[in-house]
N, C-alpha and C positions, 0 to 999 in steps of 0.2 A: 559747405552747406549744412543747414540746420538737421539733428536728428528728425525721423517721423514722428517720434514720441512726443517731442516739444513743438513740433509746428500742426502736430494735433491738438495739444493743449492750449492752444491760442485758435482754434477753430470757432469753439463756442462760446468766449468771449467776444470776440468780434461778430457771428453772426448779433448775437443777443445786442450789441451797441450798431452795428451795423444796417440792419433793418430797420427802425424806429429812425433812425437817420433818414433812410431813403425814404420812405412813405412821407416825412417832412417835408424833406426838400419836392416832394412828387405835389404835397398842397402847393409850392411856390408857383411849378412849370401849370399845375392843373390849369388857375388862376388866366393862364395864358393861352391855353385851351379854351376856356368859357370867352375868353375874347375872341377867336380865332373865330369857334364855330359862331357867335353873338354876330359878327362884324362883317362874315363870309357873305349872310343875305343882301347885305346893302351893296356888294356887287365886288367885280376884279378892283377895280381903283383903292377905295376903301380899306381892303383886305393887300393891298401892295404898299399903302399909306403904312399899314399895321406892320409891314415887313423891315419894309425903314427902319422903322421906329425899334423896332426889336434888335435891331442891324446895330444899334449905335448904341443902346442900354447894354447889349452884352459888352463892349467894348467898357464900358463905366462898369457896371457890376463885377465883371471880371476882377476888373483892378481893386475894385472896391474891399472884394473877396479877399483880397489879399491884408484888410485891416483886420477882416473877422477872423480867419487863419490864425493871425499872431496873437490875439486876444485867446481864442481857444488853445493853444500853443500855452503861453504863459498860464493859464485858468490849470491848465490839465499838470503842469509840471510843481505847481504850489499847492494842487490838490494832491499831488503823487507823493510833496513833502509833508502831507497834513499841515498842510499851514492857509487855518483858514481868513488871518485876515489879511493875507497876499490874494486870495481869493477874492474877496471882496474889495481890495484896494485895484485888483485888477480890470476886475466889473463895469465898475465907477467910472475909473480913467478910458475906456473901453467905450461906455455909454457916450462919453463927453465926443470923444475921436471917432466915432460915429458920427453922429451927428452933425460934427464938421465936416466931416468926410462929405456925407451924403447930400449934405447944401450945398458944397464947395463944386461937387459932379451935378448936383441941379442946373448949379451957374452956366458950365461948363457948355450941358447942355442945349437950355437955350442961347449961350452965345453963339454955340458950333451952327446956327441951323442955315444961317445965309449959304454954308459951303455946301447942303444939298445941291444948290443949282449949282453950284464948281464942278462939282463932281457929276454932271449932266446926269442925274434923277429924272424922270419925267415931271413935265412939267404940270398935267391934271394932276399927280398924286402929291405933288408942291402943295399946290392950291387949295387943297384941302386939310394939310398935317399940321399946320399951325396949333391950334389948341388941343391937341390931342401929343402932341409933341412936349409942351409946356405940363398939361397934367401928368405925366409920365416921371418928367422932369420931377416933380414936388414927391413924386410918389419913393424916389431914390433913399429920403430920410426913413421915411418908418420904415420901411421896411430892413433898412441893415439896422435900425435901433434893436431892431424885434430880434434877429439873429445873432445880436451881442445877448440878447438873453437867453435865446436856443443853446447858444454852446454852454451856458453857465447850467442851463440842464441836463445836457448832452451830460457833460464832463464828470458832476457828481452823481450820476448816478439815476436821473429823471428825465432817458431820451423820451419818453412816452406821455412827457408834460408837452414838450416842445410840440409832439404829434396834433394832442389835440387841440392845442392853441393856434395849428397851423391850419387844418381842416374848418377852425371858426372860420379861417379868414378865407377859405373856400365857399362855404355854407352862407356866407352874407356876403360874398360876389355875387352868385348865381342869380338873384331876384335884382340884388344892383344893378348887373349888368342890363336884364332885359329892361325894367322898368325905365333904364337912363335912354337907354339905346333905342326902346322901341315904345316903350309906353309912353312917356315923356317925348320922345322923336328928337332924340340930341345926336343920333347918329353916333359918329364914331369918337370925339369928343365924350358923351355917358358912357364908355368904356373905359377912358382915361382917368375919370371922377372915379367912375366903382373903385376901380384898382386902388386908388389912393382915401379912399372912407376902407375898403374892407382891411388894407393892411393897416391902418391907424386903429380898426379895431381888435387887430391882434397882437399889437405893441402895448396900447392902453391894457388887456386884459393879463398879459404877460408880465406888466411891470406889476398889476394887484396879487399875481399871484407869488411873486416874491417877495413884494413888499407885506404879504397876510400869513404866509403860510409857514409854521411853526418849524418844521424843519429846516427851514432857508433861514431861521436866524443866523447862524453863525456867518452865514454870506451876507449879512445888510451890517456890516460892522460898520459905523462913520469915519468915511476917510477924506481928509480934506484933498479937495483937487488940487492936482499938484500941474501946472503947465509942465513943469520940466518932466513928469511922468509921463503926459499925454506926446509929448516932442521922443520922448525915450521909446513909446511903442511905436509911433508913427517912422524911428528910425528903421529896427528893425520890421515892421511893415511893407516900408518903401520898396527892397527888392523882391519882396511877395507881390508885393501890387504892379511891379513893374511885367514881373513874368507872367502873373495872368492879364494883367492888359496886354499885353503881346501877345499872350497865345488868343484872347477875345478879338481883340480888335480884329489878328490873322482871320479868324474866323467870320464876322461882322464882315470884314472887305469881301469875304464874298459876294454879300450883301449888294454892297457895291456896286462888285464886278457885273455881279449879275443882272443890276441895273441897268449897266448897259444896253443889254438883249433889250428890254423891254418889260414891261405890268406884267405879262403872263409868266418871264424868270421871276420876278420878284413874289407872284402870288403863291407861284410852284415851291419857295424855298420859305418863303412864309407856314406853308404847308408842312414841312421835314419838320421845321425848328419847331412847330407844336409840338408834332408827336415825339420828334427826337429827344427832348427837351426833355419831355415825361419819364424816357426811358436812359436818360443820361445820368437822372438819380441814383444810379445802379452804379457807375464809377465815382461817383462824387460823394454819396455817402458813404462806399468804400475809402474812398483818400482818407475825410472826415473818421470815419474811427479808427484807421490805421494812425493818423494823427494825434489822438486825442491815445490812444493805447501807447502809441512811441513813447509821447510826452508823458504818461505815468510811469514807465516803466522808468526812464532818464532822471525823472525827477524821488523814485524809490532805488536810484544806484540799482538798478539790474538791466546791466547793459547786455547782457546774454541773452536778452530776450527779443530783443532787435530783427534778428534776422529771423526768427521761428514767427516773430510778428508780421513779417511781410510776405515770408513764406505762404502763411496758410489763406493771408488777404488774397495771391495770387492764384493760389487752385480756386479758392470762392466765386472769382471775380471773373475769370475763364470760361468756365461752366456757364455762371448767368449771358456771361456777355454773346458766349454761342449761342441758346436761347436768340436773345434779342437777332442774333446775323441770321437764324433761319426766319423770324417771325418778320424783319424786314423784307427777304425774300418773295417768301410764298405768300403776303397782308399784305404787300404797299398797296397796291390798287384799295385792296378794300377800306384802309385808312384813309385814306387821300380823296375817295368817294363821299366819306363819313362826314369831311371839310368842306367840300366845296363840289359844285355840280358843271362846273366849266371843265368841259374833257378836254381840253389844251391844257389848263393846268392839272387833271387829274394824270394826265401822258406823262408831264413832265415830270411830276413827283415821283411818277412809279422809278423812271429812271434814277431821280438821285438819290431811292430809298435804298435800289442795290448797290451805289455805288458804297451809300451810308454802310451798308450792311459789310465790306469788307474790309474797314475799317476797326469793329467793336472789338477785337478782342486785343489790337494795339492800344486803343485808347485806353479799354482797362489798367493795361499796365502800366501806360503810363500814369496814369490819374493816382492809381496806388503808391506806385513809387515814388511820387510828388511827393504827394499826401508824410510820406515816412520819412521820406527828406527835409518835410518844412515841420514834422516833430521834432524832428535831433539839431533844430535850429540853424538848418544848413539851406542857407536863402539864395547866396551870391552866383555860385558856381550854376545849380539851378535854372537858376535867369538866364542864364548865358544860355544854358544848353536849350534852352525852348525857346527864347528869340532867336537862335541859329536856328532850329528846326522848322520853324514856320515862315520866317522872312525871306534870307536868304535861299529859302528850298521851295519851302511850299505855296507861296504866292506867285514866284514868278513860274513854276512849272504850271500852275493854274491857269496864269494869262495865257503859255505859250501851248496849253494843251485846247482852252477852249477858243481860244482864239487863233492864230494860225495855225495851226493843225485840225481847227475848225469841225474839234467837239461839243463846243457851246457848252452848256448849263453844267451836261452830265460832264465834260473834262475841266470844267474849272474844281466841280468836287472831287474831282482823279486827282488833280495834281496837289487838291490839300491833306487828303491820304498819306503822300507822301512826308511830309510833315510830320506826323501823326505815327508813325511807323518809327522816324530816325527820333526822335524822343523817348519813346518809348525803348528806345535799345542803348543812347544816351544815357538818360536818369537810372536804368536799371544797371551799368557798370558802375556809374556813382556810389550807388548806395550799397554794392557789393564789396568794393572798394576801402571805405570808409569805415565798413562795420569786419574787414577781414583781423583774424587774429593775429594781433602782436606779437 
């Protein structure tokens, strides 16, 4: 184990990159929230429509997540070497594979959407998800454009660019959303349009601040796009994208599952993934500067720094995450009230806020440990361990808790706990493992 000495000295580097991360990522989920509360008044269906919808983006974003991973990944290891036109050659290639990415999972999208009725969804909340499904879709590109730019300021040194570029795209939802939703009367569809105008205006404004601003010269160096660079990150990519689409989709088939029951489970978990969502910035922007800290340290030869790096991630991220397991607690009700005024689904959210709440302080670790794994460019092994943790475990323990053991909502979220648990104890031998001394 890491001295105290040294896994304090990586304390307040990572707070200082670590915050400004989460309050970013907390613009993304907010964004989700203003829909949430926006879309709650026009009734259960609408707000179940919304649940879908969010059910099957995480399962694409997830994966997605795993092109901007490798991007930030390589960004952090060329900036560790001072090499800044690997930085900028990385960018470039970054921006392009993005982009593809993000039409490619648009496509993807609307083709998947016949299989809602396979998957026996209710059939009102069908009938109405169409264009609100398809706008969501379009919304896939900006917004991962915009987050190949966030890590490029994460990384050198400007988390707090990323911050306020993130909040624009907060601050022109808000009036979006209502004017589309309710002034206009486009219902839930003007939810789908905001989303996709406010994050185009956080990409547009993101790429002027790069392309204007006097410090970011040495990152706008002209690199000719190279296909065979863009196929090179996309390689290593692929098993990042594979393990968070797994771990997403495990997550999303709740979704699902939960479909089953009926509109009131789907409103109910519509419900959690707001607020949860908000407060899952807390392990995500921890991964993200554990990441981005690995990858400097890897890319400056000081491999000694490794374990004092994840070390002090793990006391930080313990701490917040108890927080969040009491605030679940003793707030579900009062958050889940805040949503929506149906006590069928404020009942049910109360429950899977506790089940939520026994869960945070596994996910932290795991999410860290990820995080530090996918800096030291350790993708395969990985994969493996969190497709076993969620497939194999925790999905079917979820059917067979909510469903023949007939806990319904609250044991389908029991059995993906369990998940969430063996990962977390998994990834954390890995990377103990792998950094022991020689």
């Amino acid at each position: 184990m890491p001295s105290g000495a040294s896994t304090r000295a990586e304390v307040m580097p990572l707070l200082r990159l670590s915050m400004p991360l989460m309050i970013a990522f907390a613009a993304a989920t907010l964004i989700g929230v203003v829909d949430t509360v926006m879309i709650a008044p026009l009734g259960t269906v609408p707000l179940a429509a919304a649940g879908i919808t969010t059910a099957f983006l995480i399962i694409l974003i997830s994966g997605l997540w795993g092109l901007v991973t490798v991007i930030g990944v390589e960004i952090a290891q060329a900036h560790g070497a001072d090499d800044a036109g690997e930085v900028s050659a990385h960018l470039r290639h970054g921006l392009a594979l993005c982009a593809i990415g993000g039409a490619g999972a648009g496509l993807v999208m609307v083709l998947a959407f016949p299989l809602l009725r396979w998957l026996n969804q209710p059939p009102e909340v069908i009938a109405i998800l169409m264009p609100y499904w398809i706008s969501m879709a379009i919304w896939l590109v900006p917004i991962l454009m915009f987050f190949a730019f966030k890590t490029l300021f994460d990384t050198i040194g400007r988390p707090w660019t990323g911050v306020a570029i993130s909040y624009l795209g907060v601050v022109v939802n808000v009036p979006l959303n209502y004017g589309l939703i309710h002034g206009v009367g486009m219902g839930l569809v003007g939810a789908g349009i905001a989303s996709v105008l406010s994050s185009s205006a956080t990409l547009l404004v993101a790429w002027l601040f790069w392309h204007r601003a006097s410090d970011l010269a040495p990152y706008r160096q002209r690199v000719p796009i190279s296909w065979g660079r863009i196929r090179m990150l996309y390689r290593e990519g692929l098993p990042i994208c594979i393990g968070y689409a797994g771990e997403g989709a495990a997550y999303a088939f709740l979704g699902i599952i939960l479909g089953w029951f009926g509109a009131v489970e789907l409103a109910a978990n519509q419900v959690v993934n707001a607020i949860g969502g908000v407060f899952y910035v807390i392990p995500l922007g921890m991964a993200s500067a554990v990441s981005i800290r690995i990858g400097l340290a890897i890319g400056g030869s000081e491999r000694d720094r490794l374990r004092p790096i994840l070390s002090a991630a793990l006391w930080i991220v313990t701490l917040w995450m108890l927080a969040i397991t009491a605030l679940y607690i003793f707030g579900a009700r009062t958050m889940s009230e805040a949503l929506t005024r149906d006590l069928a689904v404020v009942d049910l959210a109360v429950g899977l806020f506790i089940v939520a709440a026994l869960v945070q302080v596994a996910d932290g670790v795991q999410s860290s440990t990820l995080g530090a794994l996918r800096g030291m460019s350790d993708n395969r092994v990985p994969t493996a361990m969190t497709l076993i943790s969620y497939w194999p475990l925790a999905l079917p323990a979820a059917y067979v808790i909510g469903f023949p053991m007939g806990y319904g909502a609250i044991g389908v979220w029991a059995g993906y706990g369990l998940g969430i648990a063996l990962a977390a104890i998994l990834l954390s031998v890995r990377f103990w493992r792998l950094t022991a001394a020689r």
